[in-house]
Jmol script that loads the backbone (N, CA, C; Angstrom):
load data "model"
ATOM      1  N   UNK A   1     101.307 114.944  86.635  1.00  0.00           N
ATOM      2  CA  UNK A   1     101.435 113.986  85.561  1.00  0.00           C
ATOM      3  C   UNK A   1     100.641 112.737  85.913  1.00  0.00           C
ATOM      4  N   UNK A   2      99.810 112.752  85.343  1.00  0.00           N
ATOM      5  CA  UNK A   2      98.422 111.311  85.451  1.00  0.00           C
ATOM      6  C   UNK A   2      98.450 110.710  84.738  1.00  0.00           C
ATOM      7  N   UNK A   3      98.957 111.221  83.298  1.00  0.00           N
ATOM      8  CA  UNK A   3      98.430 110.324  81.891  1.00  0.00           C
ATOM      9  C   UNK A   3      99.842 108.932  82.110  1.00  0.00           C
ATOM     10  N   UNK A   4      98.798 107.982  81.499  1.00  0.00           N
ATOM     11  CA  UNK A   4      99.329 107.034  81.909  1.00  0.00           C
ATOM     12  C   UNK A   4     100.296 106.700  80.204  1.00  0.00           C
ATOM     13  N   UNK A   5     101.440 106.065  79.580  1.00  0.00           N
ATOM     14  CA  UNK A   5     101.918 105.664  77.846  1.00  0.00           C
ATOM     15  C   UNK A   5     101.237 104.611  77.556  1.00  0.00           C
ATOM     16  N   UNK A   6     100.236 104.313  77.156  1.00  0.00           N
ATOM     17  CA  UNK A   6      99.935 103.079  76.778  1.00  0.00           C
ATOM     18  C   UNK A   6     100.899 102.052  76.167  1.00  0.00           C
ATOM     19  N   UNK A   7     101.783 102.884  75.520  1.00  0.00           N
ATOM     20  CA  UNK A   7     103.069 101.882  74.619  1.00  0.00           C
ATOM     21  C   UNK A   7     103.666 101.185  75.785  1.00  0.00           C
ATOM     22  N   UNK A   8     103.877 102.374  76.893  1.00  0.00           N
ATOM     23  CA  UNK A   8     104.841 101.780  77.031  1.00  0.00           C
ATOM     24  C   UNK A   8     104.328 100.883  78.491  1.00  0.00           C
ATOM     25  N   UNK A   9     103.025 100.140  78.772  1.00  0.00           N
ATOM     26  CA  UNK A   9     102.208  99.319  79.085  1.00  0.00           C
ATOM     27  C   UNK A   9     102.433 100.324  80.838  1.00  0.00           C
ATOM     28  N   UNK A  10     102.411 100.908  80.937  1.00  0.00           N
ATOM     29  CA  UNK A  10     102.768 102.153  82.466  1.00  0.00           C
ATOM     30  C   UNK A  10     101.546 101.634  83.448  1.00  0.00           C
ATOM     31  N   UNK A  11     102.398 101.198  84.727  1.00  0.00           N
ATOM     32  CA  UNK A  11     101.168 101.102  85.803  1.00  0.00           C
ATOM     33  C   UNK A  11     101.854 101.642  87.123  1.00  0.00           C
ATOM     34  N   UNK A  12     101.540 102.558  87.809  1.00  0.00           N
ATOM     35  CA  UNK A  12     102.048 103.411  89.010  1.00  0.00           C
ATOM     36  C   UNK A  12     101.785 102.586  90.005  1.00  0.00           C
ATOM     37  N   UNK A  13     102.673 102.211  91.525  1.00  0.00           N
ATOM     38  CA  UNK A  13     101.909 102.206  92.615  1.00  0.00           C
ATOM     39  C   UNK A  13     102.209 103.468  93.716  1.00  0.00           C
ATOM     40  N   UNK A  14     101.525 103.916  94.034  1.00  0.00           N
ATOM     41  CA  UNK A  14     101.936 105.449  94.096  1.00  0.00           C
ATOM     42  C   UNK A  14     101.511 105.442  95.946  1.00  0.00           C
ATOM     43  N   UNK A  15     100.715 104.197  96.578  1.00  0.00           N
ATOM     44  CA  UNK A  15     100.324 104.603  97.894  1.00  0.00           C
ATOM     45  C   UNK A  15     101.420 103.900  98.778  1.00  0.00           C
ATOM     46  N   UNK A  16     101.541 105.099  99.996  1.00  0.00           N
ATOM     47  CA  UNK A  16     103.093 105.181 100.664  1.00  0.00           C
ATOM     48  C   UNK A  16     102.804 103.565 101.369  1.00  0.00           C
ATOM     49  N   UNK A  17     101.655 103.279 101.698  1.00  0.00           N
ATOM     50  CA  UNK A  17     101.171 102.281 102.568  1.00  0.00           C
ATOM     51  C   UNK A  17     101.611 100.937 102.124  1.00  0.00           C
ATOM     52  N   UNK A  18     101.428 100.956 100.175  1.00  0.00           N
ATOM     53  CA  UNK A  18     101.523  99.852  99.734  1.00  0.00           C
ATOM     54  C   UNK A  18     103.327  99.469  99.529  1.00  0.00           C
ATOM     55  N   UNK A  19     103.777 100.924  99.417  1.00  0.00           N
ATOM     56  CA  UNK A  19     105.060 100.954  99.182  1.00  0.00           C
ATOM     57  C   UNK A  19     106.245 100.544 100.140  1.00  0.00           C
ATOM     58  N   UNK A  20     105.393 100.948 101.671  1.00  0.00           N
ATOM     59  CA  UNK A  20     106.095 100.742 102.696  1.00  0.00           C
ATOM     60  C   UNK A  20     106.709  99.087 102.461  1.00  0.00           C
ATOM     61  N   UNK A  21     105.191  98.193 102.759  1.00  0.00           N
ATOM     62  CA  UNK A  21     105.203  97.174 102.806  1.00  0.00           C
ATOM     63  C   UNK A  21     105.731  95.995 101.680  1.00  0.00           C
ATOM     64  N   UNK A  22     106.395  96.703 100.710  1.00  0.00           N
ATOM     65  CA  UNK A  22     106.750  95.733  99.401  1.00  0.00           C
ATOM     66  C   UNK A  22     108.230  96.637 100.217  1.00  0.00           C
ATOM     67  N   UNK A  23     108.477  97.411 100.354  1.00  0.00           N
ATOM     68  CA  UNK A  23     110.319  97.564 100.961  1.00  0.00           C
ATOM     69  C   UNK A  23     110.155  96.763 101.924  1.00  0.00           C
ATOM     70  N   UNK A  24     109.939  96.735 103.406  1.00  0.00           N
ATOM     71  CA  UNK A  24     109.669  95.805 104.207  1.00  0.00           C
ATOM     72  C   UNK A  24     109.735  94.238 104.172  1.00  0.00           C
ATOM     73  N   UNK A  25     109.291  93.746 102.904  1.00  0.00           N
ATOM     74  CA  UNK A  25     109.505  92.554 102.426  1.00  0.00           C
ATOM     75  C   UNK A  25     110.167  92.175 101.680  1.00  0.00           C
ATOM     76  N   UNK A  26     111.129  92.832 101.279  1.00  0.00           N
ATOM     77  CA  UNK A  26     112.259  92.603  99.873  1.00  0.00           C
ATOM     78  C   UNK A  26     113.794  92.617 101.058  1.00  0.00           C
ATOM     79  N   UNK A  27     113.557  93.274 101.982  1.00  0.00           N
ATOM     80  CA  UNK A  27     114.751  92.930 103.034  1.00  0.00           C
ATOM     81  C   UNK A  27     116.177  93.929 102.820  1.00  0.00           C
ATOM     82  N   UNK A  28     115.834  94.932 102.193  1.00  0.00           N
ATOM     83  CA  UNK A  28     117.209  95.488 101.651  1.00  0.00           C
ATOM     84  C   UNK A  28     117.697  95.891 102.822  1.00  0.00           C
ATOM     85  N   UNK A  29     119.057  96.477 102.542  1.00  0.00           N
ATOM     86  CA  UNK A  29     120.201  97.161 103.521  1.00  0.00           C
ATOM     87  C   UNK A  29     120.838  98.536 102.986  1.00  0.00           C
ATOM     88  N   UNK A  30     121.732  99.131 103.715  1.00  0.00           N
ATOM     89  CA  UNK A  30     122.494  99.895 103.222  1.00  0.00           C
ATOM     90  C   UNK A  30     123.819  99.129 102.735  1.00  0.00           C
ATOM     91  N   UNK A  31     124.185  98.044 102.383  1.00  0.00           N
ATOM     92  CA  UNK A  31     125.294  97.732 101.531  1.00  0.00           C
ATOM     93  C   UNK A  31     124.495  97.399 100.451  1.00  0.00           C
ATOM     94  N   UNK A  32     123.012  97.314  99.774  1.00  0.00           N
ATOM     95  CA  UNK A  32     122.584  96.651  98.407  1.00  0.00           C
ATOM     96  C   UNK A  32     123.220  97.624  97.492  1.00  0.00           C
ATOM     97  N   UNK A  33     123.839  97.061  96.540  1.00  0.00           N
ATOM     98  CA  UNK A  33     123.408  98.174  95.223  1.00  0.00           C
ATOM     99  C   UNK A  33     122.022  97.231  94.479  1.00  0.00           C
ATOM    100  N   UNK A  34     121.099  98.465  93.959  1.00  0.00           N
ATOM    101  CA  UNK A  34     119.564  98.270  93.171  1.00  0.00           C
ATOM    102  C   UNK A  34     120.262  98.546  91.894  1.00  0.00           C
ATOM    103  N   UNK A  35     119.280  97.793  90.804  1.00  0.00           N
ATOM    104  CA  UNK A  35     119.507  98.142  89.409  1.00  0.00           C
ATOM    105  C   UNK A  35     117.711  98.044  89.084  1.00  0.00           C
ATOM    106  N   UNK A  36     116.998  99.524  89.277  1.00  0.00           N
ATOM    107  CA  UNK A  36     115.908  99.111  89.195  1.00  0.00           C
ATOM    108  C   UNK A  36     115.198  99.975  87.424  1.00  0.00           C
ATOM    109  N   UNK A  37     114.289  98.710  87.036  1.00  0.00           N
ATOM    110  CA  UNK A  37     114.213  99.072  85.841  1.00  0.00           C
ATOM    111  C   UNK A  37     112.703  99.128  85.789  1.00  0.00           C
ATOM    112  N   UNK A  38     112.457 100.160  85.066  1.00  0.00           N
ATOM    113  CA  UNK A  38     111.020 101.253  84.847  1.00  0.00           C
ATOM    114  C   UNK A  38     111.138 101.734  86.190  1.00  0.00           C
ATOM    115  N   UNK A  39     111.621 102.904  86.496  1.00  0.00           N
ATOM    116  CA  UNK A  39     111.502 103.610  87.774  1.00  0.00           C
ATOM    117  C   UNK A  39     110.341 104.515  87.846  1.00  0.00           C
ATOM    118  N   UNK A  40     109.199 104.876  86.848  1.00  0.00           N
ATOM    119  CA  UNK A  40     107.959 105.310  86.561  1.00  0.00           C
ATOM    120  C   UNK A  40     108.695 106.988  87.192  1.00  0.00           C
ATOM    121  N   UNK A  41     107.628 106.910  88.064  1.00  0.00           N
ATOM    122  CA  UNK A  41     107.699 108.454  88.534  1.00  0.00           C
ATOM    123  C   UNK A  41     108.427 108.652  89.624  1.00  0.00           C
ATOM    124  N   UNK A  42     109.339 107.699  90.208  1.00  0.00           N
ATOM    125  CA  UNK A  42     109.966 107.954  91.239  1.00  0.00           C
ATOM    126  C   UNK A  42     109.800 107.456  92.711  1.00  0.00           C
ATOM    127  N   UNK A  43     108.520 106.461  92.695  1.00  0.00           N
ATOM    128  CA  UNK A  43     108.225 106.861  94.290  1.00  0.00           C
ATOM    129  C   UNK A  43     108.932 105.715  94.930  1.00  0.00           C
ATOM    130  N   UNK A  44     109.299 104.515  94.314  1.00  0.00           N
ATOM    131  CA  UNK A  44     109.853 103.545  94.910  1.00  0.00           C
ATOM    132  C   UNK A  44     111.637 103.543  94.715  1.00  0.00           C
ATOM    133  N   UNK A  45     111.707 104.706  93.756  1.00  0.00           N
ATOM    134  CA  UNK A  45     113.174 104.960  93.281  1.00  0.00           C
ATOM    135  C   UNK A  45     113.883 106.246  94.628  1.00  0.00           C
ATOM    136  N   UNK A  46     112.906 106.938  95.311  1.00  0.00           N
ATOM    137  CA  UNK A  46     113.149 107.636  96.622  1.00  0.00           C
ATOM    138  C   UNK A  46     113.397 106.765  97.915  1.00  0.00           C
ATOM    139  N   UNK A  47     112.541 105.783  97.800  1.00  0.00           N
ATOM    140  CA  UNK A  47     112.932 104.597  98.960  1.00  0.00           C
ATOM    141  C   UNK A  47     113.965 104.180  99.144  1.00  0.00           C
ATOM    142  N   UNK A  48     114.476 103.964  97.799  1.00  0.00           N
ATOM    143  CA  UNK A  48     115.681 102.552  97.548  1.00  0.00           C
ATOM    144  C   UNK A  48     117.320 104.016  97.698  1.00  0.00           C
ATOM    145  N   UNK A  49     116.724 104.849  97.666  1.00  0.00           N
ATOM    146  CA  UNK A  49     117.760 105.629  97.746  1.00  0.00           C
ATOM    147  C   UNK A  49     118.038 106.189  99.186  1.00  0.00           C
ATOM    148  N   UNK A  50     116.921 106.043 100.105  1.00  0.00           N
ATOM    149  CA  UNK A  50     117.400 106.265 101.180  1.00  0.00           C
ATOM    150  C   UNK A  50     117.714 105.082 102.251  1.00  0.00           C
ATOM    151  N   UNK A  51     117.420 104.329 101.461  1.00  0.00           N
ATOM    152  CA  UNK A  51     117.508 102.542 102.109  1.00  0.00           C
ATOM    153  C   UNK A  51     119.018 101.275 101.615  1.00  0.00           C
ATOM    154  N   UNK A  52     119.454 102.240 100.521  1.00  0.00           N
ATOM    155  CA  UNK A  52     120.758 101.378 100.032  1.00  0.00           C
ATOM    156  C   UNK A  52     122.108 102.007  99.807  1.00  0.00           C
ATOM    157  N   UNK A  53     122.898 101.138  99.401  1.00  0.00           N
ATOM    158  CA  UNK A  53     124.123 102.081  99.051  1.00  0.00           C
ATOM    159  C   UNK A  53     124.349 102.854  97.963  1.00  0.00           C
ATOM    160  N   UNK A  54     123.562 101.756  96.640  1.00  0.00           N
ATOM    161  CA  UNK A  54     123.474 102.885  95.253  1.00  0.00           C
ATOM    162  C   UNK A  54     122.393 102.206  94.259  1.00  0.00           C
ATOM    163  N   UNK A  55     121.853 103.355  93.835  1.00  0.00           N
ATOM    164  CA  UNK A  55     120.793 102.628  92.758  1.00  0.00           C
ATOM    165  C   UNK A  55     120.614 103.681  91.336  1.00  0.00           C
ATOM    166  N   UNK A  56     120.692 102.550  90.537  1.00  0.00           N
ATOM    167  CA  UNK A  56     120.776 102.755  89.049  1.00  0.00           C
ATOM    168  C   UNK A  56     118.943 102.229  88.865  1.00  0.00           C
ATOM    169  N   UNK A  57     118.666 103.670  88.177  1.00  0.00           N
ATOM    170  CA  UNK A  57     116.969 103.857  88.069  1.00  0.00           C
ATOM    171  C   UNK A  57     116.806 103.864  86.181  1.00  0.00           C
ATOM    172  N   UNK A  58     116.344 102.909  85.534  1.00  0.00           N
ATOM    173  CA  UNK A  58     116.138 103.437  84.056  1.00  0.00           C
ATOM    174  C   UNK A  58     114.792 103.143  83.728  1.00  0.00           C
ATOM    175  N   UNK A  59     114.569 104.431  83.140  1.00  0.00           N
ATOM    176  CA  UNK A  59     112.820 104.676  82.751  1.00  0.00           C
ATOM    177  C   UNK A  59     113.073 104.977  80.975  1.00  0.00           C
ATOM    178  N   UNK A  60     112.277 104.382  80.437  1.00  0.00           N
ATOM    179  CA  UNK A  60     112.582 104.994  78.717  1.00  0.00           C
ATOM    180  C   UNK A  60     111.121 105.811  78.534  1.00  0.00           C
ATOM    181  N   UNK A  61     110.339 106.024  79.873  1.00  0.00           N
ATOM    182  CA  UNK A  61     110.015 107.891  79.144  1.00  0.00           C
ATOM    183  C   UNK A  61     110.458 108.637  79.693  1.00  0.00           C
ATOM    184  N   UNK A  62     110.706 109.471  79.013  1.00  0.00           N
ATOM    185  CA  UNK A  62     111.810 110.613  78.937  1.00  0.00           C
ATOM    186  C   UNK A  62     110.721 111.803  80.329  1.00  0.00           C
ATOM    187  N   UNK A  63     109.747 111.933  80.272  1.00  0.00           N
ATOM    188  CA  UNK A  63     108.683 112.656  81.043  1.00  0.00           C
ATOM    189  C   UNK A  63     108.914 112.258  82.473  1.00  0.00           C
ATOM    190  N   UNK A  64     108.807 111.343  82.689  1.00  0.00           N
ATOM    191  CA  UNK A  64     109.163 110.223  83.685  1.00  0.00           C
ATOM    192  C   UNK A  64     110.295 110.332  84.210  1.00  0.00           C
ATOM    193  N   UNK A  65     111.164 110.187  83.631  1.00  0.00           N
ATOM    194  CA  UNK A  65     113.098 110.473  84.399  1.00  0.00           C
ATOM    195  C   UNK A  65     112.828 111.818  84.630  1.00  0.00           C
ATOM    196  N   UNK A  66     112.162 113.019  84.358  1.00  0.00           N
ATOM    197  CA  UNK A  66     112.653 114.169  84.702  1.00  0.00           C
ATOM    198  C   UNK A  66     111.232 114.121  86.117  1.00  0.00           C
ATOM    199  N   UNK A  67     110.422 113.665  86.194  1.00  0.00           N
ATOM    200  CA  UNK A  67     109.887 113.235  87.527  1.00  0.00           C
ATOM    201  C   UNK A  67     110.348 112.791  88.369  1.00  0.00           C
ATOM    202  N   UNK A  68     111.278 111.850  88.222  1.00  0.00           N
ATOM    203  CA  UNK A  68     111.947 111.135  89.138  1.00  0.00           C
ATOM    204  C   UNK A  68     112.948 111.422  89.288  1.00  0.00           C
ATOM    205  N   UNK A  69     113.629 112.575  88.960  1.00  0.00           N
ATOM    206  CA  UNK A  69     115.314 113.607  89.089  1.00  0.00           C
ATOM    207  C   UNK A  69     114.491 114.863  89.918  1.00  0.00           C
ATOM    208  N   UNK A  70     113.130 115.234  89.840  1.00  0.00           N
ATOM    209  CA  UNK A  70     112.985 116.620  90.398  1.00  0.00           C
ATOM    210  C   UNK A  70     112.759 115.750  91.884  1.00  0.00           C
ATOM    211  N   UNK A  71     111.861 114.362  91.827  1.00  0.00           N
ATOM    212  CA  UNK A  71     111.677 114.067  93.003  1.00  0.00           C
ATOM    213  C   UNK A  71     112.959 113.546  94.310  1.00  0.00           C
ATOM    214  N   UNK A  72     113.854 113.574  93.260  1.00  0.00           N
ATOM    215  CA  UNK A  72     115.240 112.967  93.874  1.00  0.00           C
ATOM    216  C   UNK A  72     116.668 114.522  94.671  1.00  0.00           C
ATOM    217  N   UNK A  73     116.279 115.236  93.449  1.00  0.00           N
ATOM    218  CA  UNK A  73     116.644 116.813  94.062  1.00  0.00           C
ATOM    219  C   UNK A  73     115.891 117.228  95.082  1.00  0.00           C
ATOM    220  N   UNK A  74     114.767 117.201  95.192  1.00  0.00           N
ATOM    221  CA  UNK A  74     113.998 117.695  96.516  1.00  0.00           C
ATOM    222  C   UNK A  74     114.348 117.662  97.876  1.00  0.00           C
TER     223      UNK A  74
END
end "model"
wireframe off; spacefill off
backbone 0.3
color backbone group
């Protein structure tokens, strides 16, 4: 899945490198609960799940949540 919604203004950051370093600097724990909103395709919504206590992910494309549920079952 590449195509980007134009509606719905969609911008990915998808490299582990860049991703590392924006967790790294936000300081979380395992007691945060996240409430993270546009969870796109998942890749920063896999972090926060192995890095906190609970996180609520909402994406309104529908294409998208089922990306980020197969990447979360894995």
């Amino acid at each position: 899945m590449n195509e980007k919604n134009i509606k719905h203004s969609q911008n990915f950051i998808t490299s582990k490198h860049n991703i590392d370093k924006i967790m790294t600097n936000i300081r979380l724990n395992e007691h945060d609960n996240i409430f993270e909103i546009g969870s796109g395709k998942g890749h920063f919504t896999l972090e926060l799940v192995q890095r906190c206590n609970f996180v609520t992910a909402i994406e309104i494309d529908h294409k998208l949540c089922k990306t980020t549920e197969n990447k979360l079952v894995d």
